[in-house]
Backbone as XML, in Angstrom:
<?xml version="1.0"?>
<chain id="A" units="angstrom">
  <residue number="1" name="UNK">
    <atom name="N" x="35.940" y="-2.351" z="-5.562"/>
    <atom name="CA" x="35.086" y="-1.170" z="-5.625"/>
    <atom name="C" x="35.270" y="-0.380" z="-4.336"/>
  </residue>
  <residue number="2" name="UNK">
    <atom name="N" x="35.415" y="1.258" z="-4.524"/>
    <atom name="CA" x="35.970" y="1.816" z="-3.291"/>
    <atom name="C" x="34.150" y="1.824" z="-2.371"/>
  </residue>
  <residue number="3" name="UNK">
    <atom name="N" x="34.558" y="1.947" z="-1.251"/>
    <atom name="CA" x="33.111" y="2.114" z="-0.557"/>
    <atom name="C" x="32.450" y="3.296" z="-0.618"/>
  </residue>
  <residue number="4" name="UNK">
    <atom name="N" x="32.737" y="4.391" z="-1.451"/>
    <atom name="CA" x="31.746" y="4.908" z="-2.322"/>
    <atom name="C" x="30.700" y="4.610" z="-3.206"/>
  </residue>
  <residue number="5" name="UNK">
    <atom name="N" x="31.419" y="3.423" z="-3.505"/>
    <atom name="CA" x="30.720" y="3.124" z="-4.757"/>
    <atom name="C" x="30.288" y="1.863" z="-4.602"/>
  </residue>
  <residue number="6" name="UNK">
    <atom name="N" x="29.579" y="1.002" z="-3.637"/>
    <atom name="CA" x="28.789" y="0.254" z="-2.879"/>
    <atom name="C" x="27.613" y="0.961" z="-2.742"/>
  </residue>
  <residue number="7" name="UNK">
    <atom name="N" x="26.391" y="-0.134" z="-2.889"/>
    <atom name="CA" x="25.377" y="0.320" z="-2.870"/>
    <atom name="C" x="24.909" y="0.668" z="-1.193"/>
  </residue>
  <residue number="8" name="UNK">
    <atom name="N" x="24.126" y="1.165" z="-0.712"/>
    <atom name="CA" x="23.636" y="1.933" z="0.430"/>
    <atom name="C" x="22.994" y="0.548" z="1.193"/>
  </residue>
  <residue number="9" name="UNK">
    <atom name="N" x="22.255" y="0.061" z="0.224"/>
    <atom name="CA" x="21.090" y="-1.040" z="0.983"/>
    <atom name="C" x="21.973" y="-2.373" z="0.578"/>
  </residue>
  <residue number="10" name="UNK">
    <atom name="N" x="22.045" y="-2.774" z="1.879"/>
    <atom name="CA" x="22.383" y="-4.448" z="1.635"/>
    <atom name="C" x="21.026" y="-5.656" z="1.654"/>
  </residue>
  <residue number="11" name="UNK">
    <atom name="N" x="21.596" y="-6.376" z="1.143"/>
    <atom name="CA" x="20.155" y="-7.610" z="1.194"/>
    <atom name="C" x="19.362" y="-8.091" z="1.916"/>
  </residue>
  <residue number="12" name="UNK">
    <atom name="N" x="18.076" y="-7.970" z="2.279"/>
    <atom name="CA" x="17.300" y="-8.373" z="3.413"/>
    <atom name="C" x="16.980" y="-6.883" z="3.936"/>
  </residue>
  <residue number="13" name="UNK">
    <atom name="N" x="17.851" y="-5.703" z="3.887"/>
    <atom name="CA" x="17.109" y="-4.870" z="4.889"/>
    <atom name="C" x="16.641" y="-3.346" z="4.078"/>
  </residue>
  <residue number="14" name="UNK">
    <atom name="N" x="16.098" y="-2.820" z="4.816"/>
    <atom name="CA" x="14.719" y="-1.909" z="4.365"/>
    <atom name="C" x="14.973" y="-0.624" z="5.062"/>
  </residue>
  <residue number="15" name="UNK">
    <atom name="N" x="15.665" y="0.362" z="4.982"/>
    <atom name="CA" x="16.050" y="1.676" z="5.810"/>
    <atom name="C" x="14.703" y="1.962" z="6.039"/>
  </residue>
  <residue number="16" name="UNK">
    <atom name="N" x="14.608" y="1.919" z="7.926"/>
    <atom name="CA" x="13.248" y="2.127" z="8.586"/>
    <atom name="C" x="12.272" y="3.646" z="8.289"/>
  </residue>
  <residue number="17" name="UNK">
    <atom name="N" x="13.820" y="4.543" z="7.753"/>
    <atom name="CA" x="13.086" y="6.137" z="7.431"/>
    <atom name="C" x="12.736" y="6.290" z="6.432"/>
  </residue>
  <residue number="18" name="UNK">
    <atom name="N" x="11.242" y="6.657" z="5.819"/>
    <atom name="CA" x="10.701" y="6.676" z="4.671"/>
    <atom name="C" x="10.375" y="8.258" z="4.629"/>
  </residue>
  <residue number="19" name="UNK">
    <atom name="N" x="10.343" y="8.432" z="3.153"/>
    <atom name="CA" x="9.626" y="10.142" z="3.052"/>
    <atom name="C" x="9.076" y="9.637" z="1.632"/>
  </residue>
  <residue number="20" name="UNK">
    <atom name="N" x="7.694" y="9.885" z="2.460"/>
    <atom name="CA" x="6.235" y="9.143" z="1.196"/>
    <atom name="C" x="5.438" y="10.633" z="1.073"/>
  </residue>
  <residue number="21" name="UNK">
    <atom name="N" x="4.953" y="10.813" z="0.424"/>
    <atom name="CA" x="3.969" y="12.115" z="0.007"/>
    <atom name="C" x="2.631" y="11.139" z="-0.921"/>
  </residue>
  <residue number="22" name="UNK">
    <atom name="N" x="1.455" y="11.390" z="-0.626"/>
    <atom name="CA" x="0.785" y="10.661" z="-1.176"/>
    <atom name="C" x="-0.573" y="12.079" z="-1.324"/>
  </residue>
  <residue number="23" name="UNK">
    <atom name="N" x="-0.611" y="11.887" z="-2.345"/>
    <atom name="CA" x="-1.334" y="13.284" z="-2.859"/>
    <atom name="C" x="-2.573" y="12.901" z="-2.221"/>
  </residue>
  <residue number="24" name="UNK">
    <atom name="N" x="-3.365" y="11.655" z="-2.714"/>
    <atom name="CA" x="-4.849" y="11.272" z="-2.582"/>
    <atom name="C" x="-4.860" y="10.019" z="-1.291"/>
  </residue>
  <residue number="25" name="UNK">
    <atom name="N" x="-4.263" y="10.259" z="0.127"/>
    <atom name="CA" x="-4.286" y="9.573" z="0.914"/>
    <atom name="C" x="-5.752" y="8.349" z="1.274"/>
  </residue>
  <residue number="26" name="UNK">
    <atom name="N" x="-6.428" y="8.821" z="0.551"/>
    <atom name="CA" x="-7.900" y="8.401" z="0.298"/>
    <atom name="C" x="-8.691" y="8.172" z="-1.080"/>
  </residue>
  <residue number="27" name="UNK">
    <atom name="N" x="-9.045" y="7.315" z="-1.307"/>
    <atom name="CA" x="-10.061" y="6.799" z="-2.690"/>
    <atom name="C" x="-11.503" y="6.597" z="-2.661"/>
  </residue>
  <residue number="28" name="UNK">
    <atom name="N" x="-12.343" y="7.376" z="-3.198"/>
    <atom name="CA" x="-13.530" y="6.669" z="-3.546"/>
    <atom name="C" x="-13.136" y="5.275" z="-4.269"/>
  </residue>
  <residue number="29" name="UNK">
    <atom name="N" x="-14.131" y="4.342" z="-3.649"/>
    <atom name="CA" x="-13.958" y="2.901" z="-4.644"/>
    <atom name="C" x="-14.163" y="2.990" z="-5.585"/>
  </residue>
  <residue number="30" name="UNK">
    <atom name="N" x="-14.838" y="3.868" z="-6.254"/>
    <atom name="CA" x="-15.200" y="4.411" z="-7.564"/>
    <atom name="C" x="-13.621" y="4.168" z="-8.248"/>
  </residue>
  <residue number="31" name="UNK">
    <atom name="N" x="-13.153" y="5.634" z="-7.687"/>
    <atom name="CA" x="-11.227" y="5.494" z="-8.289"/>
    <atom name="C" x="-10.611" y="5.011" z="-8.442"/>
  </residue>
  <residue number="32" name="UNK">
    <atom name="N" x="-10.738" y="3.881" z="-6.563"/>
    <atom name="CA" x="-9.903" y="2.855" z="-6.808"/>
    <atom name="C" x="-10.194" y="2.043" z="-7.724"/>
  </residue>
  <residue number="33" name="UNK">
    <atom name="N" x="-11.324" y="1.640" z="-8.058"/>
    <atom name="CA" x="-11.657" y="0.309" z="-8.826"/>
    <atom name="C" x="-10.840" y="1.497" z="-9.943"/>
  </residue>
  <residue number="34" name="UNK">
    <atom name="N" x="-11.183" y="2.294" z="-10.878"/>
    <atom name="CA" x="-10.230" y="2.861" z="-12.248"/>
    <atom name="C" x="-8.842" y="2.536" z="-12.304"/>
  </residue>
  <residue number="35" name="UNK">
    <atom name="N" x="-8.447" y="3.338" z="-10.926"/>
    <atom name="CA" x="-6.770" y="3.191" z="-11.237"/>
    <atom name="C" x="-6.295" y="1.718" z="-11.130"/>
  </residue>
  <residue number="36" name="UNK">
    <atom name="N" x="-7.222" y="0.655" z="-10.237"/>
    <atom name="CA" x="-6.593" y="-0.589" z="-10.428"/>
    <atom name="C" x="-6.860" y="-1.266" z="-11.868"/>
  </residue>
  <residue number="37" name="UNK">
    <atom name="N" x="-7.823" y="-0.612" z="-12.799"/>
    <atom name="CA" x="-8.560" y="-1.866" z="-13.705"/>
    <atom name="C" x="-9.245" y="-2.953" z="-13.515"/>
  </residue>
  <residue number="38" name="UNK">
    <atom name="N" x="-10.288" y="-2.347" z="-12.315"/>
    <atom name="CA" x="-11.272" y="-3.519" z="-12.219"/>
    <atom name="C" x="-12.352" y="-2.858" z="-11.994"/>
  </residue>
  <residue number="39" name="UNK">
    <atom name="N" x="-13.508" y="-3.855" z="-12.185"/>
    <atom name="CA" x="-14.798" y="-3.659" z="-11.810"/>
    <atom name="C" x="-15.045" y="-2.738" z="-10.271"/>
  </residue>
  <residue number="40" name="UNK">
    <atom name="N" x="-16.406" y="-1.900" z="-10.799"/>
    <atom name="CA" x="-16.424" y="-1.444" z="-9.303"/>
    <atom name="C" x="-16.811" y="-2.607" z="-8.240"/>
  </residue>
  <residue number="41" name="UNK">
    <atom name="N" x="-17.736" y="-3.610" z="-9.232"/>
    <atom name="CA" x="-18.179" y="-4.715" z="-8.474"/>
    <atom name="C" x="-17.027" y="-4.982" z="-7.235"/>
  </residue>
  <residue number="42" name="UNK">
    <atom name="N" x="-16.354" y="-5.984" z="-8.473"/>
    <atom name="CA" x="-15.310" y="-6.635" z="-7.710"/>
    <atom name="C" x="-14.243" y="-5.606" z="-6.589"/>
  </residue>
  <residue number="43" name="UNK">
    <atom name="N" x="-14.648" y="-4.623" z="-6.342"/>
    <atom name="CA" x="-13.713" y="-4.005" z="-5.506"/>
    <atom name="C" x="-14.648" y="-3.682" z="-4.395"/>
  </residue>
  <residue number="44" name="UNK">
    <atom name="N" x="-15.994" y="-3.111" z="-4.718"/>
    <atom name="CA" x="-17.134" y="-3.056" z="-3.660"/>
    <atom name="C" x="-17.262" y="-4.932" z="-3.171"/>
  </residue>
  <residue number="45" name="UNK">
    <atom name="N" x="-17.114" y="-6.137" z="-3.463"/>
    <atom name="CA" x="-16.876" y="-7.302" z="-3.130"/>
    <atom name="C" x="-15.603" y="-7.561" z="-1.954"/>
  </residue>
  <residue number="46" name="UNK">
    <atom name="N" x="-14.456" y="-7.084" z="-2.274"/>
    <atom name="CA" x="-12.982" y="-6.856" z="-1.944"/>
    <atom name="C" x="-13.741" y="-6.152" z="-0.394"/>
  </residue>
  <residue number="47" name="UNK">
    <atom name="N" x="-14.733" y="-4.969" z="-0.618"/>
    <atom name="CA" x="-14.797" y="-4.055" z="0.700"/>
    <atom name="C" x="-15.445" y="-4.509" z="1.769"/>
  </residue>
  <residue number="48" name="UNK">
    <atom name="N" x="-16.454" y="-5.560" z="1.293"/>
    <atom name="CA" x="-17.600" y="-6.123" z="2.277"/>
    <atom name="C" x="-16.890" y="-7.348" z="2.480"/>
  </residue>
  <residue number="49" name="UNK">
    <atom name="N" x="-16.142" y="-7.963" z="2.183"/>
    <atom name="CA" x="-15.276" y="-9.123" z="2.582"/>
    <atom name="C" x="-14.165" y="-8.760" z="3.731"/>
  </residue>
  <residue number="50" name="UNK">
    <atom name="N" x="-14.039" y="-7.088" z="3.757"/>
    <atom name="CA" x="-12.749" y="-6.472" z="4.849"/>
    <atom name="C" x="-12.029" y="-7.038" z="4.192"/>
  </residue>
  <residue number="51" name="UNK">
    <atom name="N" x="-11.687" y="-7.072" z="2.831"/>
    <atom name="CA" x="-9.933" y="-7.030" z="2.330"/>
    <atom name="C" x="-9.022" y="-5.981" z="2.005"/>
  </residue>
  <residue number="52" name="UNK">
    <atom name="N" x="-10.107" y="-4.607" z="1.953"/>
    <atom name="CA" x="-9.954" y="-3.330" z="1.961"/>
    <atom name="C" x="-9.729" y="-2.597" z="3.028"/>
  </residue>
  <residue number="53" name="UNK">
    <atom name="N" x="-8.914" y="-1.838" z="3.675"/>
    <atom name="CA" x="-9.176" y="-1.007" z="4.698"/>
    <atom name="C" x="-9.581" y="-0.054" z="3.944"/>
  </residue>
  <residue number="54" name="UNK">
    <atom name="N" x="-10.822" y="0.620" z="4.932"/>
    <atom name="CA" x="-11.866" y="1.368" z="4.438"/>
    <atom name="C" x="-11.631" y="2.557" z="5.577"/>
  </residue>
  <residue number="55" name="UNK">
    <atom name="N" x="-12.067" y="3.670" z="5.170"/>
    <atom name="CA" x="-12.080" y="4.843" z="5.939"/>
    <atom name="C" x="-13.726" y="5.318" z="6.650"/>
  </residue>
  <residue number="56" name="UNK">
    <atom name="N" x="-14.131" y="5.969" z="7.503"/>
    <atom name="CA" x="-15.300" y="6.096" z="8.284"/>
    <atom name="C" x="-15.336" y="7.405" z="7.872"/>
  </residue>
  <residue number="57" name="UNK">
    <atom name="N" x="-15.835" y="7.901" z="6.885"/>
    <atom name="CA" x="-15.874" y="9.408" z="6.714"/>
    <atom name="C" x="-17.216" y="9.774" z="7.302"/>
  </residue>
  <residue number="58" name="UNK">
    <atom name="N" x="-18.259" y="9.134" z="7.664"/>
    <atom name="CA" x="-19.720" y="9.495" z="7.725"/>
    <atom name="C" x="-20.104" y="9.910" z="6.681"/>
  </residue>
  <residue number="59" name="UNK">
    <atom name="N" x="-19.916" y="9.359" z="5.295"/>
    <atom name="CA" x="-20.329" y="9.833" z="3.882"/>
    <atom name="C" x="-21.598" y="8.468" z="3.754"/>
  </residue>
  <residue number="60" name="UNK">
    <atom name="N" x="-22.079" y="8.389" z="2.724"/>
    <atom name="CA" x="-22.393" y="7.172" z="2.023"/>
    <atom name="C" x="-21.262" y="6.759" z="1.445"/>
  </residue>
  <residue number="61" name="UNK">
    <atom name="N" x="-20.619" y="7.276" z="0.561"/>
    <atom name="CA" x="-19.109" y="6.949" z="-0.110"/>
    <atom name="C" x="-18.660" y="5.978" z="0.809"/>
  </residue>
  <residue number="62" name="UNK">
    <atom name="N" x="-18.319" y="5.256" z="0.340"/>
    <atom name="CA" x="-17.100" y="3.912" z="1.066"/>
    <atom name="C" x="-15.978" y="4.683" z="0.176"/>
  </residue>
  <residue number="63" name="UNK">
    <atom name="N" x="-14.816" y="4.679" z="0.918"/>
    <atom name="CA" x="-13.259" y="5.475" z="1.205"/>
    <atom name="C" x="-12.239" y="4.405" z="1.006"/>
  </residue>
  <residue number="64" name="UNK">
    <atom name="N" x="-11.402" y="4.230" z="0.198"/>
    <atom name="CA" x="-9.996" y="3.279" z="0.800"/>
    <atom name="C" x="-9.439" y="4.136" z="1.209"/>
  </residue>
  <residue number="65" name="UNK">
    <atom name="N" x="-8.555" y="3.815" z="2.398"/>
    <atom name="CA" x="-7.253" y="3.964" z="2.914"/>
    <atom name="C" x="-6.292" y="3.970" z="1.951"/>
  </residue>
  <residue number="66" name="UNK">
    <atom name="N" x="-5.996" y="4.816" z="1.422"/>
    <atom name="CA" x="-4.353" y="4.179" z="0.739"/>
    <atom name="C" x="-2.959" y="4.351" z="1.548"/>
  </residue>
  <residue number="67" name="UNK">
    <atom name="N" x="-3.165" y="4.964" z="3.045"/>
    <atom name="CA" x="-2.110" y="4.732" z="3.563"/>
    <atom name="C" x="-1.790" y="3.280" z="4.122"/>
  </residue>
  <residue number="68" name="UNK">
    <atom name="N" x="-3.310" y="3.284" z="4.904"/>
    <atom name="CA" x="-2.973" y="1.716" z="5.348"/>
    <atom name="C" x="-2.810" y="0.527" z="4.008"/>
  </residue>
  <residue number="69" name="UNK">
    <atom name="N" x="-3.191" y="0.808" z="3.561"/>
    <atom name="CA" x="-3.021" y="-0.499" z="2.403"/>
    <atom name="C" x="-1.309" y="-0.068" z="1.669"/>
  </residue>
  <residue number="70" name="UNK">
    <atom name="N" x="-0.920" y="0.785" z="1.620"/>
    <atom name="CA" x="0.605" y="1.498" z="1.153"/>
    <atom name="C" x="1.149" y="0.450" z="2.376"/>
  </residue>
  <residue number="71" name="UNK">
    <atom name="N" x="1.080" y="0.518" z="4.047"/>
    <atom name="CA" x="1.546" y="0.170" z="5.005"/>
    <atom name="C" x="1.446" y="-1.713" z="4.961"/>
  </residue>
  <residue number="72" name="UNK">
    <atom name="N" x="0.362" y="-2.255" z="4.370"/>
    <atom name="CA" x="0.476" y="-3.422" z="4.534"/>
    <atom name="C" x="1.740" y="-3.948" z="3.327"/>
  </residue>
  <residue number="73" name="UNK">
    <atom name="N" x="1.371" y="-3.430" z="2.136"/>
    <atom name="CA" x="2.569" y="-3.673" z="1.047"/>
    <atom name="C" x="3.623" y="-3.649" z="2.115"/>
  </residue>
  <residue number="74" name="UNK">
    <atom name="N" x="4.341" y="-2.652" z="2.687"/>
    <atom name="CA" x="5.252" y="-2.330" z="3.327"/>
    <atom name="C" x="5.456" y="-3.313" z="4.120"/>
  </residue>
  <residue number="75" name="UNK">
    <atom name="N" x="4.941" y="-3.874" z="4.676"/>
    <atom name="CA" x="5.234" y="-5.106" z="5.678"/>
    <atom name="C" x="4.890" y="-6.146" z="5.247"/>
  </residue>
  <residue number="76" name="UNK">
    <atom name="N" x="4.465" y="-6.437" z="3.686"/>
    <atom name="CA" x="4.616" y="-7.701" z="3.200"/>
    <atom name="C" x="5.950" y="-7.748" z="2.965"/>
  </residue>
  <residue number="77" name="UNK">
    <atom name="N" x="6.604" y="-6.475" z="1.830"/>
    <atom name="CA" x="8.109" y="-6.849" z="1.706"/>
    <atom name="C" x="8.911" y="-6.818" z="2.363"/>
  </residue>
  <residue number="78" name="UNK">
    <atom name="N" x="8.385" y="-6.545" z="3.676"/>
    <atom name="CA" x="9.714" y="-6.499" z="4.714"/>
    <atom name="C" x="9.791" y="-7.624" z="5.150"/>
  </residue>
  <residue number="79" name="UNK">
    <atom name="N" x="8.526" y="-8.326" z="5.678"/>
    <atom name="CA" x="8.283" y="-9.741" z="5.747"/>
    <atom name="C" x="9.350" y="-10.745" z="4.665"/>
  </residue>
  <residue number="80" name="UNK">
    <atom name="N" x="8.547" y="-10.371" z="3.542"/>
    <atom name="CA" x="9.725" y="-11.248" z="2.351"/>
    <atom name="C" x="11.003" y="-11.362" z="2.406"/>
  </residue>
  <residue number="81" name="UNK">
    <atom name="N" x="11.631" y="-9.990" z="2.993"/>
    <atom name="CA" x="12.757" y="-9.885" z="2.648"/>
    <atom name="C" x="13.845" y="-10.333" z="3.804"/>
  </residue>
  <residue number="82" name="UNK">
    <atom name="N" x="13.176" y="-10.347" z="4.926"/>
    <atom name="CA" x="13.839" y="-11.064" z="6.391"/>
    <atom name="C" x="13.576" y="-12.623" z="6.031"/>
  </residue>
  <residue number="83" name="UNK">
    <atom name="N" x="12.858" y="-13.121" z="5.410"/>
    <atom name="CA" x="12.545" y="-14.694" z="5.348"/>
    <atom name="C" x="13.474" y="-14.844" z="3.909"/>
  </residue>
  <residue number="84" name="UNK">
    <atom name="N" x="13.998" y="-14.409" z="3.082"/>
    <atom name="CA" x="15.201" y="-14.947" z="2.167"/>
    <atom name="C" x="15.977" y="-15.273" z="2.456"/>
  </residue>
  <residue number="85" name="UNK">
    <atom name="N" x="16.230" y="-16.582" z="1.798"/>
    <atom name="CA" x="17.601" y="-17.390" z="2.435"/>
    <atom name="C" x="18.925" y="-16.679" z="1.300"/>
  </residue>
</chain>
């Protein structure tokens, strides 16, 4: 195969430059709990446990982060992918 026609990414690594656009950088738990398919319970549970990064808007609303939680995914699979044998 000429090296054109090799793929870009080799195994284990993660090109450090990303271009993310994230329309709703922020969730009412309300949302989030919809778009995930769960209870609001169980996600207001998820928030008071800190398994959520939560945003400080000075609302009553409790906020997710969806960047930081986008960012932890991100460094789980990078994690994963340096530890494959």
């Amino acid at each position: 195969m000429s090296r054109a026609g090799k793929s870009q990414i080799s195994t284990g690594f993660i090109n450090p430059q990303y271009a993310l656009v994230m329309a709703e950088p922020e969730l009412p738990l309300e949302e989030f709990a919809r778009r995930q398919g769960r209870t609001l319970k169980s996600v207001q549970q998820d928030a008071d446990k800190g398994l959520l990064p939560l945003v400080n808007t000075g609302k009553r609303t409790r906020t997710v982060n969806m960047v930081a939680l986008f960012m932890r995914a991100l460094e789980d699979a990078q994690s994963f992918l340096a530890h494959r044998v």
